[in-house]
C-alpha positions in Angstrom: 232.2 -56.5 89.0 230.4 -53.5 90.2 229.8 -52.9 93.8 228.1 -50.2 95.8 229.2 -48.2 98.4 226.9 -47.6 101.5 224.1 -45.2 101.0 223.8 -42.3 103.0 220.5 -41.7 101.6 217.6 -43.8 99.8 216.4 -42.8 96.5 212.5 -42.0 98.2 213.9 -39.6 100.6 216.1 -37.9 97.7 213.1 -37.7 95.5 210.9 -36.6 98.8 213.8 -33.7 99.5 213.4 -32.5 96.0 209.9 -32.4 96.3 210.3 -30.6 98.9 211.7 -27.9 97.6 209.5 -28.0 94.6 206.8 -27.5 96.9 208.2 -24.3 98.2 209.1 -22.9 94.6 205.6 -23.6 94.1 204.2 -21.8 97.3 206.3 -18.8 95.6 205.6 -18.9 92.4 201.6 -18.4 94.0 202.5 -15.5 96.4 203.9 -13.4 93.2 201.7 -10.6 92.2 200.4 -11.6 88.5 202.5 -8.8 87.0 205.3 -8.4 89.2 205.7 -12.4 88.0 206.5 -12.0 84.4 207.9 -7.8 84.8 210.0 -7.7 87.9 214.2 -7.5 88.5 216.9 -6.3 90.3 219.9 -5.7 88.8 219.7 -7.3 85.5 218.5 -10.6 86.8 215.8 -12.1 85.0 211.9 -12.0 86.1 210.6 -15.3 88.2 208.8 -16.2 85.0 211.8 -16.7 83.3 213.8 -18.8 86.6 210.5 -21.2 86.5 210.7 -21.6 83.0 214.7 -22.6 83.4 213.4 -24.8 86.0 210.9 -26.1 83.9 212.9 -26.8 80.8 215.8 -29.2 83.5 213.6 -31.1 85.6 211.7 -33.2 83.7 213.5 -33.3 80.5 216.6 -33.8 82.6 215.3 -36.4 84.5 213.5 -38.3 81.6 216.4 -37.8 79.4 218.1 -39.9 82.3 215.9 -42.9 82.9 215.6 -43.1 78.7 219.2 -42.9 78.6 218.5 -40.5 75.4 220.2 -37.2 75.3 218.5 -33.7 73.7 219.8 -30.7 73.4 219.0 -28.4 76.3 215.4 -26.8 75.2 214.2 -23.3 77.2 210.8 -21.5 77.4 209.7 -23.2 73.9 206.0 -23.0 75.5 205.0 -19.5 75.8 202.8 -18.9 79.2 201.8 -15.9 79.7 199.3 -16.3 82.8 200.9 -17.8 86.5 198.0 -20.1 86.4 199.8 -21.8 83.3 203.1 -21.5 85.4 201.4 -23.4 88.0 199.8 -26.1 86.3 202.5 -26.8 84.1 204.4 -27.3 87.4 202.1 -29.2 88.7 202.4 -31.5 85.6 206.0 -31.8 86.3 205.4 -32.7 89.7 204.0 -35.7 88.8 206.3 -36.4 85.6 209.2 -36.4 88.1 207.6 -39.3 90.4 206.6 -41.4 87.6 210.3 -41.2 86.1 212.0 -41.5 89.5 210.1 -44.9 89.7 212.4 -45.7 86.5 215.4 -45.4 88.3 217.7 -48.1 90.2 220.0 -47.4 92.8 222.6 -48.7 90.7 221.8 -45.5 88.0 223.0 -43.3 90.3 226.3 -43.7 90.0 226.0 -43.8 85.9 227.4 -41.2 84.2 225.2 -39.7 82.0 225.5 -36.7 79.3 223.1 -34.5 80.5 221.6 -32.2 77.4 224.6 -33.2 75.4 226.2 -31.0 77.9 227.3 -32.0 81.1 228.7 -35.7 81.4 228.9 -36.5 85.3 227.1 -39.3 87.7 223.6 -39.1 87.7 223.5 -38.0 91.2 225.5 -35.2 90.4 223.0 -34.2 87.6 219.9 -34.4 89.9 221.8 -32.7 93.0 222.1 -30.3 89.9 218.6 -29.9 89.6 218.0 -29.3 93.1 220.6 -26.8 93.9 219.7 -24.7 90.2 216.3 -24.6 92.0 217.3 -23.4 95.5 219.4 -20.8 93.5 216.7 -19.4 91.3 214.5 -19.8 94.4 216.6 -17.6 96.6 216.4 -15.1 94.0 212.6 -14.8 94.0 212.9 -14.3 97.9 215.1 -11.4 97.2 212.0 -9.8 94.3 209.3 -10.8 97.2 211.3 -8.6 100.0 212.5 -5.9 97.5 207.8 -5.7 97.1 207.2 -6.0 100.5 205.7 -9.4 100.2 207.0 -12.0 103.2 207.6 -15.1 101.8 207.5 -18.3 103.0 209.9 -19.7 105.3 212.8 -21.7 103.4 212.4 -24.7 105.9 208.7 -25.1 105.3 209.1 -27.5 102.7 
């Protein structure tokens, strides 16, 4: 028989955490100059454009692959955006995909292990806490493009 250990945090303020942060990618992703978007780097990183389309390709199909408990080969920038705008609304369609997936999930999925993208077998947890921290990574990155342009971007706690 499978028991549960004591929860140190419920599934709604997990999913409210990572939205969260999603919000503040987003407010990011808005404050890039058009250009500067899809064209800037420092020191051989990769543009914003291509972070958010990482992001983009591990969130939802991550998540969905999870609840649907069917694993697919980890899939990158097969859409090809070429205007922020589509950046943004595709995000915003992801927004949304997430919270109708997390409804999917039990507390007792958590501690499945799943085979994320064929790739990565761990707990479900870890694969989400995955998500999350690949974000605030590639995030942290685009505050380091918005300084190195002058722009002041938004503070990391306003979430």
């Amino acid at each position: 028989m499978k028991t549960l250990e004591a929860q140190v945090i419920t599934s709604e303020d997990l999913l409210k955490h990572w939205q969260g942060h999603r919000a503040l990618t987003r407010r990011l992703i808005e404050i890039f100059p058009e250009k500067d978007f899809f064209e800037f780097s420092i020191g051989g990183m990769r543009p914003f454009s291509k972070l958010v389309d990482e992001l983009l390709a591990i969130a939802v199909p991550g998540l969905k692959g999870i609840v649907t408990k069917e694993t697919a080969p980890f899939s990158e920038g097969t859409e090809k955006l070429i205007f922020k705008a589509q950046y943004l609304e595709k995000w915003d369609e992801a927004t949304e995909e997430i919270n109708k997936y997390w409804e999917q999930l039990s507390v007792e999925d958590f501690s499945e292990t799943f085979n994320l993208f064929g790739q990565y077998e761990f707990p479900v947890i870890q694969n989400i806490l995955y998500f999350i921290d690949n974000e605030v990574h590639h995030r942290g990155q685009a505050y380091v493009y918005l300084r190195a342009l002058n722009i002041e971007p938004p503070f990391f706690w306003e979430r």
